[in-house]
N, C-alpha and C positions, 0 to 999 in steps of 0.2 A: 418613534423608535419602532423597529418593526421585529417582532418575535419568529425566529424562524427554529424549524423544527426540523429535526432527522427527516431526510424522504423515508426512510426506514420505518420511523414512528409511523408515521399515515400508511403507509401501506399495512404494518400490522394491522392498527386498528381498522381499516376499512376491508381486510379479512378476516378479523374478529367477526365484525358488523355482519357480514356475509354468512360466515357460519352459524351464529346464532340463529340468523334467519332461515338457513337453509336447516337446521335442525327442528327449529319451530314449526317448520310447513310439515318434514315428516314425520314430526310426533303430530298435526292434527291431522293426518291424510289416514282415513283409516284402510282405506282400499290398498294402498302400499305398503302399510305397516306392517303385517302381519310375516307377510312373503320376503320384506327386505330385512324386515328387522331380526328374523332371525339365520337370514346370510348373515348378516352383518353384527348378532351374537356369538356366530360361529366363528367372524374374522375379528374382529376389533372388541367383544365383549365391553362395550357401553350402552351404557344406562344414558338414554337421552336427557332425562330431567339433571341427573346430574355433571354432563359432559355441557349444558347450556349456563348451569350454575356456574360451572369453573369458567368459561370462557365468558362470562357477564364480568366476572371477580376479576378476569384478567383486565377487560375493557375498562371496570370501577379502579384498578391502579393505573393501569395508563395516564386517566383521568388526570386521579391525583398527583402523579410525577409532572406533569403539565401544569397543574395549579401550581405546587412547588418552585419547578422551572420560573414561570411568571412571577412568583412571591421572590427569587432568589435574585432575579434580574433588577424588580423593581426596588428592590433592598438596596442591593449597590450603583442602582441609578441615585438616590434619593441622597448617599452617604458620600458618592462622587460629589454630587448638586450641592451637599452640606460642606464639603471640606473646599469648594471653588468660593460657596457663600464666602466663607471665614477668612480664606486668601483674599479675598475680592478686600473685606473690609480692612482687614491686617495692611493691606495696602495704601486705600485710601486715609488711615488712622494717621500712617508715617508719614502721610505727602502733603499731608494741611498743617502746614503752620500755627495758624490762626486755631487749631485745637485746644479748649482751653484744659480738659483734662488731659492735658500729653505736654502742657506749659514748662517753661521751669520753674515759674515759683514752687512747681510740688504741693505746694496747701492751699490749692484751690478748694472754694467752698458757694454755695448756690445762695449761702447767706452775706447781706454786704457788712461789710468790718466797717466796727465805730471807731 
């Protein structure tokens, strides 16, 4: 079975991924820091450390909805697989004859009568 994903989701997260990284390089660039960072207090007032926090937190639920996703899929893989089991045997149960629990005598027993 093959798990397929929103194009949506990958591109999120592989702009997630992006921005973290491009905010990490300008929090340790100290020669650019000074001069961008406060254009960029003047336009956008963030805080790096925690504009990288939030978009980690975004990427850590991404995550988890994909765990889920998988956990939800292979739930009702498992519960299809179980309910075809039980048809499968419910089937073969009525087609043999020769079953001795499904007999008519009804008081079949595994011990032999004296």
């Amino acid at each position: 079975m093959v798990l397929r994903r929103p194009l949506g989701s990958v591109k999120l997260e592989a702009q997630l991924r992006e921005d973290v990284q491009a905010l990490l390089a300008k929090a340790a660039d100290p020669k650019s820091s000074e001069a961008e960072t406060d254009q960029q207090d003047a336009k956008d007032e963030h805080d790096l450390p925690a504009e990288i926090a939030r978009r980690e937190q975004r990427l850590q639920a991404l995550a988890k909805a994909k765990i889920a996703e998988r956990v939800k899929e292979r739930d009702q893989q498992a519960l299809q697989d179980h309910v075809d089991n039980v048809a499968r045997r419910d089937a073969e149960r009525t087609e043999s004859p020769g079953n001795r629990a499904t007999s008519a005598s009804g008081n079949w027993s595994p011990w032999p009568t004296i």
